[in-house]
LOMARDO-213566 format. One record per residue: residue in three letters; chain; x, y, z of N, C-alpha, C, O in turn. Coordinates in steps of 0.001 Angstrom, whole numbers. Layout:
! residues N
(Ala, A, (X, Y, Z), (X, Y, Z), (X, Y, Z), (X, Y, Z))
...
***
This chain:
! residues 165
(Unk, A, (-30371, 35635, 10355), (-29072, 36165, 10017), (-28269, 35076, 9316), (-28386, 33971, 9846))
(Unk, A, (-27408, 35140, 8147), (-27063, 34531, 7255), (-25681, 35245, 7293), (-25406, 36348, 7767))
(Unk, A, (-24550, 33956, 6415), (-23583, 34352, 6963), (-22197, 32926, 5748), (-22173, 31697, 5677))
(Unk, A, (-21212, 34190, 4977), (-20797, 33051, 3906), (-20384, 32165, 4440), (-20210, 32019, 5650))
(Unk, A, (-20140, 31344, 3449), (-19652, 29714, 4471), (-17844, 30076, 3958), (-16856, 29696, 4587))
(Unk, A, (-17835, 30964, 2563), (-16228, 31260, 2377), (-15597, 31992, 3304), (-14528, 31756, 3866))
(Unk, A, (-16330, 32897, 3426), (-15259, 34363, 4381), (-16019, 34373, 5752), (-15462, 34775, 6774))
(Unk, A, (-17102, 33989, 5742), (-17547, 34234, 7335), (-18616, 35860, 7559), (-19483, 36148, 8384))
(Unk, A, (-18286, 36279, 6917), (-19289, 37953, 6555), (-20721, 37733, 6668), (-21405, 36831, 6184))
(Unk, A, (-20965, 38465, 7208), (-22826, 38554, 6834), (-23060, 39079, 5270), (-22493, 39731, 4393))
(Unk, A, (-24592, 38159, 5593), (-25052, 38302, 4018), (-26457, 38946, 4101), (-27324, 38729, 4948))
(Unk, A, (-26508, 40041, 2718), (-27851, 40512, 2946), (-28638, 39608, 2271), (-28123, 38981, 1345))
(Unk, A, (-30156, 39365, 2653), (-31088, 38397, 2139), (-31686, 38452, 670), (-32252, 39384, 98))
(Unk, A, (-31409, 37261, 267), (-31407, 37041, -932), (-30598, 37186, -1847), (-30908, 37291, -3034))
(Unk, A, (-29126, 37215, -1258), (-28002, 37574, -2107), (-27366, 36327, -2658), (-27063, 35329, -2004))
(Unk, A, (-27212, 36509, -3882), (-26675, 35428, -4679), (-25134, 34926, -4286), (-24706, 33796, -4048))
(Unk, A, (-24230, 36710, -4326), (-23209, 36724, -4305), (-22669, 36923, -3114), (-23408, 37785, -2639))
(Unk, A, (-21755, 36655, -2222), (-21151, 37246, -1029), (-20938, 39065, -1465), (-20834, 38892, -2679))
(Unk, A, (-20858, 40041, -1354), (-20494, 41432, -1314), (-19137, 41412, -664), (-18399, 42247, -1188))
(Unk, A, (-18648, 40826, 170), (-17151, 40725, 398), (-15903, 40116, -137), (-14766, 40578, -233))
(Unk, A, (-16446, 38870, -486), (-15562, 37822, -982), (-15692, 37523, -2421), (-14762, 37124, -3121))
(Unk, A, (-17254, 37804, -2940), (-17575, 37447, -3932), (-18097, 36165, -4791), (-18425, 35911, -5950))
(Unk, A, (-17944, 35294, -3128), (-18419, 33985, -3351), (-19589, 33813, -3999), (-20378, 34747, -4139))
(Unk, A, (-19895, 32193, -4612), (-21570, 32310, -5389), (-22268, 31593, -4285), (-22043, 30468, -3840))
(Unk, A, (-23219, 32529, -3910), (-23816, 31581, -2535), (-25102, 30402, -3153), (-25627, 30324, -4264))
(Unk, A, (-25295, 29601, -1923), (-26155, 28831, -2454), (-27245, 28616, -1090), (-26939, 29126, -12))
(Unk, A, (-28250, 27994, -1208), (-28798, 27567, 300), (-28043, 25957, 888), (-28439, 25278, 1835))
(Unk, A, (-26946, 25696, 31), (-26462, 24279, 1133), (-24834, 24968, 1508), (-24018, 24265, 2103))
(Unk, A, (-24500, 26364, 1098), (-23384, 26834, 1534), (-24128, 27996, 2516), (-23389, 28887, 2936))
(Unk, A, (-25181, 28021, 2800), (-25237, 29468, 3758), (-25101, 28802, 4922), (-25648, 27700, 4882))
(Unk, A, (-24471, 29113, 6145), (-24673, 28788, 7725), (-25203, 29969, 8576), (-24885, 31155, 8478))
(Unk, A, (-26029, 29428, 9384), (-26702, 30208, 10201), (-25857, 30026, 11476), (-25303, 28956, 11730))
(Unk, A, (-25748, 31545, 12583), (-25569, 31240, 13553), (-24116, 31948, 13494), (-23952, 32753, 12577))
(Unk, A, (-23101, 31730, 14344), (-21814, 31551, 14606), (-20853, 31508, 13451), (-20731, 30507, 12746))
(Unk, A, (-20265, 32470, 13299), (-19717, 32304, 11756), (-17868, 31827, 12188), (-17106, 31349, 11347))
(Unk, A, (-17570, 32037, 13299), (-16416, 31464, 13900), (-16488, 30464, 14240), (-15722, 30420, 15203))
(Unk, A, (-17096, 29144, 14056), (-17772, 27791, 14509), (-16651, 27014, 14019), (-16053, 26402, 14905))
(Unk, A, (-16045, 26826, 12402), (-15178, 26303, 11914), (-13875, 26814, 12995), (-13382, 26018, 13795))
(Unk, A, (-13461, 28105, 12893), (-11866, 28296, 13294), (-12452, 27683, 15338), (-11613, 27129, 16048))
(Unk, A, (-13633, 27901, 15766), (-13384, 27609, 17075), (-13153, 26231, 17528), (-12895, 25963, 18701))
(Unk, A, (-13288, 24990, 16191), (-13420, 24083, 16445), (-12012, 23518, 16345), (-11483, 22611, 16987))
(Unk, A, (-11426, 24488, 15127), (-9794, 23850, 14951), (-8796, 24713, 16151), (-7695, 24334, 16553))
(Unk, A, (-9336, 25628, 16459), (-8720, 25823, 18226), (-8392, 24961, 18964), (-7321, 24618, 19465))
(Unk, A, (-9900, 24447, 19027), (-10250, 23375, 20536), (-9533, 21944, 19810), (-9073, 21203, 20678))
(Unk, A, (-9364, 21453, 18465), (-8168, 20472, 17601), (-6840, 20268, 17792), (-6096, 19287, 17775))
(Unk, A, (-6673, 21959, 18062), (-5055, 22085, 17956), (-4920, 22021, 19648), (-3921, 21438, 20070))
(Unk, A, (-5838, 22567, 20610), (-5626, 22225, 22095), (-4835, 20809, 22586), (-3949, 20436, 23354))
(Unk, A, (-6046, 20160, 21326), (-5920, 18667, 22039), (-4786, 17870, 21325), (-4209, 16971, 21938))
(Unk, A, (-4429, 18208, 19938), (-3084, 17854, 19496), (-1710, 18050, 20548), (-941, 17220, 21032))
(Unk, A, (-1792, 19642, 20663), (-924, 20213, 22156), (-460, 18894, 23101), (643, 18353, 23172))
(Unk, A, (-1753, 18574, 23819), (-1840, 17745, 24848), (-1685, 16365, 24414), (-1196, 15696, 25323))
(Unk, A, (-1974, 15539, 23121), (-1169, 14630, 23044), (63, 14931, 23077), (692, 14385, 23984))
(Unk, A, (563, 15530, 22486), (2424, 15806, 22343), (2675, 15677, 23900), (3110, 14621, 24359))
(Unk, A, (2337, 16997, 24878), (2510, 16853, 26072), (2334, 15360, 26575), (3347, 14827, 27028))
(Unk, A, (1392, 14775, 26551), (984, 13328, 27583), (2124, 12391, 26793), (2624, 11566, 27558))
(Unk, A, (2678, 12338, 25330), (3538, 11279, 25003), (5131, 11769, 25708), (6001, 10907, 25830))
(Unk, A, (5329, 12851, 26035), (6460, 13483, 26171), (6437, 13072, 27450), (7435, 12398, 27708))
(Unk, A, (5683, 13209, 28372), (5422, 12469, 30057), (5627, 10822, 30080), (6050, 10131, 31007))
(Unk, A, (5199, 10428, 28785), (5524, 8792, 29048), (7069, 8455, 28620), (7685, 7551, 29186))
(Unk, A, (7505, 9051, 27837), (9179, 8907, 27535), (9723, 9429, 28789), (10670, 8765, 29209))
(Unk, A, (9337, 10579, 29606), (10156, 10743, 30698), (9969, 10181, 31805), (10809, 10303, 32696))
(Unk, A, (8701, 9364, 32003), (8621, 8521, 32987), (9598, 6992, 32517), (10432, 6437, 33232))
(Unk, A, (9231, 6640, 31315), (10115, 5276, 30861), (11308, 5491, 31011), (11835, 4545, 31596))
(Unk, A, (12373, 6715, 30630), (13521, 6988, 31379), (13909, 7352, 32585), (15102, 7352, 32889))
(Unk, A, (12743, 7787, 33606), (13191, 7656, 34925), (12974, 6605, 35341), (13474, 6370, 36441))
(Unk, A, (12200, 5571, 34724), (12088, 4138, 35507), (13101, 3159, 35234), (13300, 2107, 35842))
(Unk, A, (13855, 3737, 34027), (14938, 2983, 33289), (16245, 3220, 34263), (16772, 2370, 34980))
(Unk, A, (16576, 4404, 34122), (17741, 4934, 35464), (17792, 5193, 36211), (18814, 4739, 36726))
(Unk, A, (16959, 6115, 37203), (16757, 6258, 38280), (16194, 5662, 39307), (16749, 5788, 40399))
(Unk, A, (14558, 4613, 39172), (14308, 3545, 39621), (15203, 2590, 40322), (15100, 2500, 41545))
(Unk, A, (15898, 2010, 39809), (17197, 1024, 40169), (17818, 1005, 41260), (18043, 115, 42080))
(Unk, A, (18199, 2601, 41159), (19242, 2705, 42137), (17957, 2790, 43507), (18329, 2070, 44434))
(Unk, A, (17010, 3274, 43715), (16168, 3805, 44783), (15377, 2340, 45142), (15144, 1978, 46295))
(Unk, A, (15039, 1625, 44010), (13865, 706, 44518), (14190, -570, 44268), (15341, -839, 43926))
(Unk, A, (13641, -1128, 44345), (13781, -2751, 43407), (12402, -2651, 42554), (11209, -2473, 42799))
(Unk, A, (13027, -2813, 41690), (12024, -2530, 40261), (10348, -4000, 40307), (9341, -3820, 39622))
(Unk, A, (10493, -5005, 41061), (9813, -6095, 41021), (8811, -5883, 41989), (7688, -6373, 41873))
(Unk, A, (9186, -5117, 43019), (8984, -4674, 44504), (7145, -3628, 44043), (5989, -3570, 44463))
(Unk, A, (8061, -2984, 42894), (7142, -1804, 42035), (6064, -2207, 41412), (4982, -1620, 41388))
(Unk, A, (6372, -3325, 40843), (5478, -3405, 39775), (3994, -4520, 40869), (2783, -4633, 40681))
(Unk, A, (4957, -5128, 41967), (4170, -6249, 42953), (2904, -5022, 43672), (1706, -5267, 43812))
(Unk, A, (3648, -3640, 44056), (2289, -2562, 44598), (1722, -2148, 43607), (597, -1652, 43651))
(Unk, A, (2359, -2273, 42625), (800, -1400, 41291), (-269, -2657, 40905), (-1176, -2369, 40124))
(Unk, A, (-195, -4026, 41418), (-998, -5090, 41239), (-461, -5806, 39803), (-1337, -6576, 39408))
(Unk, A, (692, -5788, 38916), (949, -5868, 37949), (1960, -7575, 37915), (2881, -7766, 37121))
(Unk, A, (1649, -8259, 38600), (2232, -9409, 38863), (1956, -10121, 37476), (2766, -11033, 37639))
(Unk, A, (1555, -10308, 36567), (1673, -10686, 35024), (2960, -10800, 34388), (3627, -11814, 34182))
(Unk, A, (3185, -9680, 34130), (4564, -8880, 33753), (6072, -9023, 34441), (7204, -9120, 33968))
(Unk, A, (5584, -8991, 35658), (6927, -9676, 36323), (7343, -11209, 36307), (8466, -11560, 36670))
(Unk, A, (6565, -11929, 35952), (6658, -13048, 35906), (6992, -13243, 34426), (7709, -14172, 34056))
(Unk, A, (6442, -12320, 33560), (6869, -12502, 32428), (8171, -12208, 32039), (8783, -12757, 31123))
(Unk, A, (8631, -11189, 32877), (9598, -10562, 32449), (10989, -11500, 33087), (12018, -11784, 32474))
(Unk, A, (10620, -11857, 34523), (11621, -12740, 35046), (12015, -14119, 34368), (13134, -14633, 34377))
(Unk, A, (10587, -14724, 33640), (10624, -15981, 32799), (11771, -16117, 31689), (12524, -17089, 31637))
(Unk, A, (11820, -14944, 30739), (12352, -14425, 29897), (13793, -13686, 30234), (14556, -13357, 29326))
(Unk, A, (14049, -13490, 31431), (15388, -12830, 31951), (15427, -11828, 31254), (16271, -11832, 30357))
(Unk, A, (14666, -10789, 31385), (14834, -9479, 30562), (15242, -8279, 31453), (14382, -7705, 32121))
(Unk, A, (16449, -7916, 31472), (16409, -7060, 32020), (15398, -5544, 32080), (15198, -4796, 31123))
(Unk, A, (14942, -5402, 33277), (14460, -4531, 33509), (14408, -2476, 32757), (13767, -1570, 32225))
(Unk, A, (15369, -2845, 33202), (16299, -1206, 32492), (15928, -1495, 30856), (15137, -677, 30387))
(Unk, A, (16329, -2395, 30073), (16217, -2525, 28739), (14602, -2446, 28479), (14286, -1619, 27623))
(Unk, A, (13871, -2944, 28893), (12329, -2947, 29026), (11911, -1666, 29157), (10760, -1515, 28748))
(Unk, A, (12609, -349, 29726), (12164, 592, 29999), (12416, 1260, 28777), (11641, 1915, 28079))
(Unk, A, (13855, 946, 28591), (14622, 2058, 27501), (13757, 1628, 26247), (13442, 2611, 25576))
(Unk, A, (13380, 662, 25847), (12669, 304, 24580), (11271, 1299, 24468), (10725, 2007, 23622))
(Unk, A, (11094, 941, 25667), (9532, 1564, 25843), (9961, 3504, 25704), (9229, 4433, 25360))
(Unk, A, (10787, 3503, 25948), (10974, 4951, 25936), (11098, 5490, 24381), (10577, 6483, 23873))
(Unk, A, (12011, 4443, 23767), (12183, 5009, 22338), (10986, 4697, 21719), (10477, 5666, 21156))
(Unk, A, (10183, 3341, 21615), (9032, 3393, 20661), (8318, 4868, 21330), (7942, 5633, 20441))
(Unk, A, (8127, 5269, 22474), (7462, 6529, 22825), (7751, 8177, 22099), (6958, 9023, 21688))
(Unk, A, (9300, 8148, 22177), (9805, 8867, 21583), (9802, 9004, 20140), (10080, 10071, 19593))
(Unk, A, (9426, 7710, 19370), (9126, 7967, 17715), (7575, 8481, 18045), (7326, 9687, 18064))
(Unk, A, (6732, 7654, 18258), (5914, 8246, 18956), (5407, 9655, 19397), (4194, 9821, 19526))
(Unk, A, (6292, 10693, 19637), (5893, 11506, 20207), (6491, 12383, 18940), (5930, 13403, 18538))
(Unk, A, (7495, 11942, 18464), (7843, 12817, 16949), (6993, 13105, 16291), (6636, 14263, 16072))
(Unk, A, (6311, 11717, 15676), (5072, 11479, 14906), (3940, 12719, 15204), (3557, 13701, 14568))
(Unk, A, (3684, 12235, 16275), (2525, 13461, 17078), (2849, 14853, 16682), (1951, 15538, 16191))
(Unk, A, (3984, 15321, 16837), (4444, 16518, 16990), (4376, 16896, 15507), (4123, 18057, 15184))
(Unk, A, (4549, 16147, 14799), (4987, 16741, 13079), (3498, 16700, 12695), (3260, 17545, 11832))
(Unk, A, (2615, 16114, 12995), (1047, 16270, 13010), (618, 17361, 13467), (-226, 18035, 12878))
(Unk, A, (1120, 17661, 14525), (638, 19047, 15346), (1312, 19984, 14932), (1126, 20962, 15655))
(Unk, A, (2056, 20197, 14073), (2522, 21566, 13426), (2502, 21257, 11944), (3117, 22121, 11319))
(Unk, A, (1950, 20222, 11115), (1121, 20469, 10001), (-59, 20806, 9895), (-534, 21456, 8964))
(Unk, A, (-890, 20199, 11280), (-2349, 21416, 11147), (-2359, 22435, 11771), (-3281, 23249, 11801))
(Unk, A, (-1331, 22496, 12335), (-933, 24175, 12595), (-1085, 24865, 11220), (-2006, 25486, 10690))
(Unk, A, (83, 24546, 10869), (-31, 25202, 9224), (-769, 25170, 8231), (-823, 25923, 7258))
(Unk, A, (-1453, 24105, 8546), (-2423, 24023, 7290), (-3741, 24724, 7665), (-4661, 24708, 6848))
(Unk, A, (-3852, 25191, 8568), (-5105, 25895, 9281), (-5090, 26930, 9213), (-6030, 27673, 8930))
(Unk, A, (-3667, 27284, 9539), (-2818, 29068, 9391), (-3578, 29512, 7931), (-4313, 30474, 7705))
(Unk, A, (-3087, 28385, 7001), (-3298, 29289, 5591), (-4896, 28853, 5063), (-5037, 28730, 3846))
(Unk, A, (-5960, 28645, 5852), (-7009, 28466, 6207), (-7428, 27339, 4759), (-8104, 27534, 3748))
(Unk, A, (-6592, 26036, 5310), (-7253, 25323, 3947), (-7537, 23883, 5246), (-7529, 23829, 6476))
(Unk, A, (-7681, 23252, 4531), (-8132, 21484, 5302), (-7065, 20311, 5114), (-6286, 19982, 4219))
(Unk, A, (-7400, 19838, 6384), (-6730, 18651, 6304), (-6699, 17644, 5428), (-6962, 18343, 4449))
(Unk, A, (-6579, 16438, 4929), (-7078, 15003, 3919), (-7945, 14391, 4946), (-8244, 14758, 6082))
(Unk, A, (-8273, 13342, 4228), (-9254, 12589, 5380), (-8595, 11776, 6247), (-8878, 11613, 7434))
(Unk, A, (-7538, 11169, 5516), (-6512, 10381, 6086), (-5438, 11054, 7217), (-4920, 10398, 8120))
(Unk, A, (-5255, 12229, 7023), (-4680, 12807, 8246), (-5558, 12973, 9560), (-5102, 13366, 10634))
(Unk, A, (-6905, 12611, 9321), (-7974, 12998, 10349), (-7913, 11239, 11047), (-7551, 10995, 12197))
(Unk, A, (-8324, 10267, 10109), (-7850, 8773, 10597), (-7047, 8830, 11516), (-7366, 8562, 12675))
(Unk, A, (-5507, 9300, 11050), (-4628, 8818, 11749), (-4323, 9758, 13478), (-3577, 9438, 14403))
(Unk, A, (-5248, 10948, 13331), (-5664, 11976, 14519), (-6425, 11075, 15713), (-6169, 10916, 16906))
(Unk, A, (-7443, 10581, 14868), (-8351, 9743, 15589), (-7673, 8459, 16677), (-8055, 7811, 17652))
(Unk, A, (-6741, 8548, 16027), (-6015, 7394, 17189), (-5466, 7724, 17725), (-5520, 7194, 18835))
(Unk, A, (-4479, 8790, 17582), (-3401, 9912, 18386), (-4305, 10689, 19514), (-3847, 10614, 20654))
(Unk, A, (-5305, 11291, 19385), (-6446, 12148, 20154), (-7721, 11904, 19148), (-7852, 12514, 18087))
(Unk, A, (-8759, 10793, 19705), (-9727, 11056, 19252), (-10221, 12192, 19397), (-10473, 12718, 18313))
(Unk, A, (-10494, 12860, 20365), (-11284, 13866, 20695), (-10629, 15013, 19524), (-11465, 15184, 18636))
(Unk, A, (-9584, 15691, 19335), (-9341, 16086, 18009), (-9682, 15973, 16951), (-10204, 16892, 16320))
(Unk, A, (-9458, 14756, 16473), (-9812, 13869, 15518), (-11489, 14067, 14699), (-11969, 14210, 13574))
(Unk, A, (-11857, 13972, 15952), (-13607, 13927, 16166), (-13881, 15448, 15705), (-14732, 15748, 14868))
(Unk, A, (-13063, 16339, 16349), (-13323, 18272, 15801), (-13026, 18491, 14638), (-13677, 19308, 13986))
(Unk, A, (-11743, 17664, 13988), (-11487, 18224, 12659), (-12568, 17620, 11935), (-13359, 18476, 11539))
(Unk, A, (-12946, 16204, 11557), (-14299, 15935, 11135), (-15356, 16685, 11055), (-16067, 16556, 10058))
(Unk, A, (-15793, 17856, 12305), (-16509, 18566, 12292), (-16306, 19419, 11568), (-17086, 20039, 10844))
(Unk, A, (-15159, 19518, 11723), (-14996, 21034, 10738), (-14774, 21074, 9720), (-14806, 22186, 9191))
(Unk, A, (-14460, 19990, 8970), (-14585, 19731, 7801), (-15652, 19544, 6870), (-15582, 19393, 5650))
(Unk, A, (-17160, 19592, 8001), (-17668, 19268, 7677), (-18450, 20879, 7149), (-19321, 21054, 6297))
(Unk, A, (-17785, 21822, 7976), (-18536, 23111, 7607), (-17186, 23749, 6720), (-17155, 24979, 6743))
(Unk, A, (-16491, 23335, 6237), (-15631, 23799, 4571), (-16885, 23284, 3430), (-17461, 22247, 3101))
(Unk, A, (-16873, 24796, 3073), (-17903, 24806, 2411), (-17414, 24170, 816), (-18282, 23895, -12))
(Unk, A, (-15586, 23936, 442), (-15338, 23711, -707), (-15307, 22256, -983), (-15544, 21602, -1999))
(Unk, A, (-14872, 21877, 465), (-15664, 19665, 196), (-16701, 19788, 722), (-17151, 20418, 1679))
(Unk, A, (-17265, 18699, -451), (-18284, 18056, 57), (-18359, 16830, 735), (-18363, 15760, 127))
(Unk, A, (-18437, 16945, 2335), (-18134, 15975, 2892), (-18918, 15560, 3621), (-18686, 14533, 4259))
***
């Protein structure tokens, strides 16, 4: 069973042309198998885009509850001495850095951070919507945000039958 690599349709054997789409078929554009393989892969892409956004959005709200709320409840040195993190406190006391400021920083680089992510995750939203591909360079910069994404759009780029990739 044969199947276009443009529209996804079955193909009768030995057909030059797609009958649906009209594509010119070839034997390095036919795929066998699963003709939803491409869109199931940018599903399981956009899952994991999702969940970066989510996991950066958890670290800005933890860096602001450790920034303000921490303080008042704990002694912030006390914290970092049970998570085994005695490096940092020493670093941080060496340097007289306040604590709170250490958090809030960490919160905003998180928060550009999590922008970034997000405007990624609703350009391959869209760019998927109108069923075209990413650049390669938007896949790079995936790869560090969510490899595991990163790693699917590659795949699936690899079954767009209009690059050759």
């Amino acid at each position: 069973m044969k199947f276009c690599s443009e529209c996804g349709k079955e193909l009768p054997d030995g057909a030059e042309l797609c009958p649906s789409c009209g594509f010119t078929i070839n034997t390095n554009q036919v795929n066998s198998g699963n003709p939803n393989f491409k869109r199931n892969l940018q599903i399981a892409a956009k899952v994991f885009m999702v969940l970066a956004c989510v996991r950066t959005a958890m670290f800005v709200g933890y860096a602001l509850l450790c920034a303000f709320a921490i303080p008042q409840v704990f002694d912030v040195w006390q914290i970092f001495t049970l998570l085994g993190i005695d490096n940092i406190t020493e670093i941080i006391k060496l340097f007289k850095i306040n604590y709170s400021f250490v958090f809030i920083t960490s919160a905003i680089i998180e928060a550009i951070l999590f922008l970034l992510i997000l405007i990624m995750t609703i350009h391959y939203f869209k760019v998927t919507a109108k069923q075209q591909q990413v650049g390669i360079v938007f896949i790079i910069f995936s790869l560090f945000i969510s490899p595991v994404a990163g790693i699917l759009m590659l795949i699936s780029r690899k079954y767009d039958s209009k690059l050759n990739f």
